[in-house]
N, CA, C and O atoms as CSV, one atom per row, in Angstrom:
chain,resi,resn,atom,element,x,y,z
A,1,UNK,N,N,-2.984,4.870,-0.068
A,1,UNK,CA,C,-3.861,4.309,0.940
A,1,UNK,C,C,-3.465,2.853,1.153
A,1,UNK,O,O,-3.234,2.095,0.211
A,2,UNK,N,N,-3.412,2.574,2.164
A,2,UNK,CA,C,-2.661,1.084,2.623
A,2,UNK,C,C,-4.424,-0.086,2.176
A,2,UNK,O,O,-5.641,0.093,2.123
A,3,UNK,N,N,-3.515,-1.110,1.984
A,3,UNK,CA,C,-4.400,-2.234,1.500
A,3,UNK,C,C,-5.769,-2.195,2.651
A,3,UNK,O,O,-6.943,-1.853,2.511
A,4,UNK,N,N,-5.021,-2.695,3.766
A,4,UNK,CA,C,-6.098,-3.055,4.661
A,4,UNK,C,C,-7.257,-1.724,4.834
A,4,UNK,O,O,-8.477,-1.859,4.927
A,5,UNK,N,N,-6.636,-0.683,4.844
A,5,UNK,CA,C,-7.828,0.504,4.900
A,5,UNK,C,C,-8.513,0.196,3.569
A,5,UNK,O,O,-9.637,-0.294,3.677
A,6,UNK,N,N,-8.063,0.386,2.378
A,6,UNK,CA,C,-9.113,0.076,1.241
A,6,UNK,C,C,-9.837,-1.070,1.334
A,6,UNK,O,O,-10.749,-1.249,0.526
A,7,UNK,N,N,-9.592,-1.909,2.202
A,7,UNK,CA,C,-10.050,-3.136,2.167
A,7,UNK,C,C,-11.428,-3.173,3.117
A,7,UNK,O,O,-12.419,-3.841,2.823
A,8,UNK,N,N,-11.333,-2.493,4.081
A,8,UNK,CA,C,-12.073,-2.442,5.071
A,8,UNK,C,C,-13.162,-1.156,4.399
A,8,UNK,O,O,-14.374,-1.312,4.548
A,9,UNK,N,N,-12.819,-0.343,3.921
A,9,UNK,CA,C,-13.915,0.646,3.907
A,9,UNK,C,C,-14.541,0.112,2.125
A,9,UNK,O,O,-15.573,0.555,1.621
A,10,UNK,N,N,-13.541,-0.966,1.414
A,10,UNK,CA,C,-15.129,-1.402,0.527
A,10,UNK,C,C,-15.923,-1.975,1.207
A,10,UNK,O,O,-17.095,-1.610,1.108
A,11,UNK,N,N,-15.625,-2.946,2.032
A,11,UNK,CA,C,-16.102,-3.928,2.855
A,11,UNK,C,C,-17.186,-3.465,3.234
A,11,UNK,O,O,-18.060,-4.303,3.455
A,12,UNK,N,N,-17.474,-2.258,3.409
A,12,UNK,CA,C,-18.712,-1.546,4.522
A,12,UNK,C,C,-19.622,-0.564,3.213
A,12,UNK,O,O,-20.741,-0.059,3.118
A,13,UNK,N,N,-18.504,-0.663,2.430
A,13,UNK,CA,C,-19.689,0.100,1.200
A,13,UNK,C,C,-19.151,1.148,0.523
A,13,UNK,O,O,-19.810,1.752,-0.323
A,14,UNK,N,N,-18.037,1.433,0.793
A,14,UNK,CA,C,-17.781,2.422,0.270
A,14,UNK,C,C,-16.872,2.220,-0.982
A,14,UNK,O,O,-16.034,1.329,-0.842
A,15,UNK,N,N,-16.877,3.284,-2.927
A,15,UNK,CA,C,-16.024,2.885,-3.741
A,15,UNK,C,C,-14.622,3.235,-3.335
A,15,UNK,O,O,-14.228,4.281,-2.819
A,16,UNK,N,N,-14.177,2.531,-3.550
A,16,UNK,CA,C,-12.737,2.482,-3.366
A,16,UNK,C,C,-12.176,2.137,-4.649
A,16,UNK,O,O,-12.558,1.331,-5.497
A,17,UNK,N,N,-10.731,3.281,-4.593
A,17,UNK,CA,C,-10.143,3.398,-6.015
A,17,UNK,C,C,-8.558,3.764,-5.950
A,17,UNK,O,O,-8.168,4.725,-5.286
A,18,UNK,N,N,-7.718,2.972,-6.649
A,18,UNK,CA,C,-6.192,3.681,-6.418
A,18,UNK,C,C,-5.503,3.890,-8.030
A,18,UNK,O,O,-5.735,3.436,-9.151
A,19,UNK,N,N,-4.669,4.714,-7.505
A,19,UNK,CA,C,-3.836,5.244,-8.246
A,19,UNK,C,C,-2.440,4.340,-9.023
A,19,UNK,O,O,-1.468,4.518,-8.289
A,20,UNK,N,N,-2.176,3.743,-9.842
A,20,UNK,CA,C,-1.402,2.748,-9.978
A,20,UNK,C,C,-0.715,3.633,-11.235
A,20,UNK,O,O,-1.188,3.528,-12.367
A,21,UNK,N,N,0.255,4.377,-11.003
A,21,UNK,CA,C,1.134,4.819,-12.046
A,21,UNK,C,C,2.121,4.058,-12.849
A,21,UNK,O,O,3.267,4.167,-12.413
A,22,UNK,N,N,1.958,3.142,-14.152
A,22,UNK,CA,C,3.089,2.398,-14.780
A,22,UNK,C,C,3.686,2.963,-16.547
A,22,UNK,O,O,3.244,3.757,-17.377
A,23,UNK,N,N,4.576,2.282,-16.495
A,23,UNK,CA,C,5.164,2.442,-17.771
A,23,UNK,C,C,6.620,2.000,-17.658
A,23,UNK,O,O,6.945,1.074,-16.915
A,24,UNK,N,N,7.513,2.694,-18.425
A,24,UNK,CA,C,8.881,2.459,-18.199
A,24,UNK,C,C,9.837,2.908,-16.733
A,24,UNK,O,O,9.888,3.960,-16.096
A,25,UNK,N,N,10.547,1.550,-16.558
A,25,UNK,CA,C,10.627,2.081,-15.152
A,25,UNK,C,C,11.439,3.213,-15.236
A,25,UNK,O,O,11.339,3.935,-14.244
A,26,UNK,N,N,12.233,3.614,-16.120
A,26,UNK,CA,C,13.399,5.127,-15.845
A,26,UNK,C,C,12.334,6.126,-15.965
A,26,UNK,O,O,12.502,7.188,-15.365
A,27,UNK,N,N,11.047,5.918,-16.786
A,27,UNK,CA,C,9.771,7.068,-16.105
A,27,UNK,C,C,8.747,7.140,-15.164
A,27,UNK,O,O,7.972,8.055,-14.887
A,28,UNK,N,N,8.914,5.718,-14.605
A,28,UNK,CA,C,8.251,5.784,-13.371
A,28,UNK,C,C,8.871,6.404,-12.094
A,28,UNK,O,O,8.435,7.366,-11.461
A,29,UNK,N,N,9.962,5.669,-11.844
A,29,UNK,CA,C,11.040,5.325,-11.219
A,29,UNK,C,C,10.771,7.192,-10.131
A,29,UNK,O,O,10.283,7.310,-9.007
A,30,UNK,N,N,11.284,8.251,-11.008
A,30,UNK,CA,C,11.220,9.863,-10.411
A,30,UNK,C,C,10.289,10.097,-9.825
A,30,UNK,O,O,10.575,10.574,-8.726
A,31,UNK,N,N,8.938,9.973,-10.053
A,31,UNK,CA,C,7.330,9.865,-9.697
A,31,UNK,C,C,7.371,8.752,-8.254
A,31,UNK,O,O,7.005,9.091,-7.128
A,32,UNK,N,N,7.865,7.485,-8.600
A,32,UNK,CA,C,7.726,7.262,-7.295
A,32,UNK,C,C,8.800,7.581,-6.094
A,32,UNK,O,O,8.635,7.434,-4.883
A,33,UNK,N,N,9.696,7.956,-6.646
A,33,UNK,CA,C,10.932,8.559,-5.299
A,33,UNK,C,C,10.259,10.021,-4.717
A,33,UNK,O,O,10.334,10.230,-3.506
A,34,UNK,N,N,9.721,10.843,-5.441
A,34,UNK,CA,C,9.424,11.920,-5.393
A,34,UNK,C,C,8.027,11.500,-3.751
A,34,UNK,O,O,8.029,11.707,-2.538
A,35,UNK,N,N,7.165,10.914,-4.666
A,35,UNK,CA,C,6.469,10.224,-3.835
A,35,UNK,C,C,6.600,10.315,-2.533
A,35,UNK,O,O,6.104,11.189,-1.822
A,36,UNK,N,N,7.524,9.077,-2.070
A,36,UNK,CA,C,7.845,8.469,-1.075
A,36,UNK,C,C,8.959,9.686,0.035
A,36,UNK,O,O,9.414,9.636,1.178
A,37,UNK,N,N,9.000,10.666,-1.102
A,37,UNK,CA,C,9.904,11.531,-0.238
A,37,UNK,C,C,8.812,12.641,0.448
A,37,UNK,O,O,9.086,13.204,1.507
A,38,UNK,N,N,7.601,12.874,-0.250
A,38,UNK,CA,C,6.475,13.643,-0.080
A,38,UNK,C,C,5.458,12.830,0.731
A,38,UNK,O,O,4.363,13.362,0.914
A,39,UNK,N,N,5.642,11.800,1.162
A,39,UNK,CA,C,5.014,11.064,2.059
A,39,UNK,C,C,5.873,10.903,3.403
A,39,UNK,O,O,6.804,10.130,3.178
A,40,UNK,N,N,5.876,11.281,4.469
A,40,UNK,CA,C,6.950,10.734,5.243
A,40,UNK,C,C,6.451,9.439,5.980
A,40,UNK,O,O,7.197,8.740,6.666
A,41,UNK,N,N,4.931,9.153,5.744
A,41,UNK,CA,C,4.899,8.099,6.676
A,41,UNK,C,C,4.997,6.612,5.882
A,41,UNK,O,O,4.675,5.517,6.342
A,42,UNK,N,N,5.408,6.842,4.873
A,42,UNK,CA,C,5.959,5.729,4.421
A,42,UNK,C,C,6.755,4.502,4.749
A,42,UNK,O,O,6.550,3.326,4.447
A,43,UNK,N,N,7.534,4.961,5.313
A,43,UNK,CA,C,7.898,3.788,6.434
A,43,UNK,C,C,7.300,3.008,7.562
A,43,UNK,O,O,7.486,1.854,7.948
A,44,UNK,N,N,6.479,4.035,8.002
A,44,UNK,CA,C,5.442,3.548,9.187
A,44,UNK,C,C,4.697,2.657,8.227
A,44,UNK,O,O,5.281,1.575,8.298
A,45,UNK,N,N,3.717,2.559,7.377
A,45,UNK,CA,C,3.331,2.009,6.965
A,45,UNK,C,C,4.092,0.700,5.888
A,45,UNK,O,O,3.536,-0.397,5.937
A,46,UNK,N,N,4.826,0.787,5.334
A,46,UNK,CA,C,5.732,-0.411,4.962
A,46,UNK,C,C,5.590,-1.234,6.167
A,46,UNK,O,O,5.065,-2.346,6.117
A,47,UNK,N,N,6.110,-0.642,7.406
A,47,UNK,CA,C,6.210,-1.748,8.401
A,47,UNK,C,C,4.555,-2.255,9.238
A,47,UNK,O,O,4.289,-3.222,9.952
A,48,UNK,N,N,3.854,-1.298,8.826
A,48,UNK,CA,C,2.392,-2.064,9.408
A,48,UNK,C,C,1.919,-3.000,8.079
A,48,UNK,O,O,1.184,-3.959,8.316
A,49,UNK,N,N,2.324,-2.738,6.709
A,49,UNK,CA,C,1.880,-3.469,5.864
A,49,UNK,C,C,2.459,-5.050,6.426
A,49,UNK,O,O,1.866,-6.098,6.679
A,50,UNK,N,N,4.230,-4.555,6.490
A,50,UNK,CA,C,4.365,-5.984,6.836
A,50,UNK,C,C,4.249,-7.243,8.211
A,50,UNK,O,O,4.528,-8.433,8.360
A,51,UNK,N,N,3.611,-6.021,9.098
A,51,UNK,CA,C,3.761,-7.384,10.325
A,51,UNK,C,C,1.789,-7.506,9.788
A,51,UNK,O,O,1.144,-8.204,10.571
A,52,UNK,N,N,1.204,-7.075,8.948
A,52,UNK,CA,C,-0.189,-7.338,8.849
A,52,UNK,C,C,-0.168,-8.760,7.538
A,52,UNK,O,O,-1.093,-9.510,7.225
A,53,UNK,N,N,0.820,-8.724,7.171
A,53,UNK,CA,C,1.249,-9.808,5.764
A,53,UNK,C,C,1.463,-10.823,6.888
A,53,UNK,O,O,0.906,-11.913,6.752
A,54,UNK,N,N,2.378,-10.548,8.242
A,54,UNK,CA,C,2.863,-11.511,8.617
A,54,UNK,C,C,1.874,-12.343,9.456
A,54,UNK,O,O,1.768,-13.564,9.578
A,55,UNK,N,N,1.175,-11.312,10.001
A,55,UNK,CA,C,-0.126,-11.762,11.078
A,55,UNK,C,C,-0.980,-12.495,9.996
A,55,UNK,O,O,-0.911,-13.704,10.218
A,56,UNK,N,N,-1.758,-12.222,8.913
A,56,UNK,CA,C,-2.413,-13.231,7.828
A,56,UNK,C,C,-1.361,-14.606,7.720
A,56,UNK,O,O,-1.718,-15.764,7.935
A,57,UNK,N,N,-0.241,-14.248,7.404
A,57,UNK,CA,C,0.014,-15.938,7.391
A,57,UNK,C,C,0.040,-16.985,8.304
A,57,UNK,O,O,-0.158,-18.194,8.193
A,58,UNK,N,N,0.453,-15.940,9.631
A,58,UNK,CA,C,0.169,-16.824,10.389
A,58,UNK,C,C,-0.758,-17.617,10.887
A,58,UNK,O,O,-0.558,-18.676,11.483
A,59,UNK,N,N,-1.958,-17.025,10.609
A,59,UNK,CA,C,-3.787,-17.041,10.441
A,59,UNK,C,C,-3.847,-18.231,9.750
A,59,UNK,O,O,-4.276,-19.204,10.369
A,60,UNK,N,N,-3.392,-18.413,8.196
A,60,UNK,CA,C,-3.255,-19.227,7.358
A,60,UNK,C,C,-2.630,-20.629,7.305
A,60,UNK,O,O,-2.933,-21.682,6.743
A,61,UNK,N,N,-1.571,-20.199,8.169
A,61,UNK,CA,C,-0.726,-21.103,9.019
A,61,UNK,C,C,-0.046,-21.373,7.822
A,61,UNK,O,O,0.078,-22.590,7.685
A,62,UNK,N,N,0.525,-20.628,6.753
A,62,UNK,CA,C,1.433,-20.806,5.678
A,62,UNK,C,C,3.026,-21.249,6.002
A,62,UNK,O,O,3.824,-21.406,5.078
């Protein structure tokens, strides 16, 4: 679930909760390729994550 959606629906009330799989990366590493291959919109979203990083800074005027 992309930041800004979790962000917005605690915002209004709702729990919000993610999944953060860690450990060693040669056992993470399969889990998240697998992932990202079982997601296809992964890219779409990488790129809304980042013009939404970019639009906040600019906000910020960083």
């Amino acid at each position: 679930m992309s930041d800004n959606i979790s962000f917005n629906l605690s915002e209004v009330g709702y729990n919000v909760a993610k999944y953060l799989p860690f450990g060693p990366v040669r056992d993470v590493m399969p889990y998240l390729i697998r992932r990202a291959e079982e997601n296809t919109s992964v890219a779409g979203q990488t790129s809304r994550e980042l013009n939404l990083i970019s639009a906040e800074r600019k906000r910020r005027k960083v």
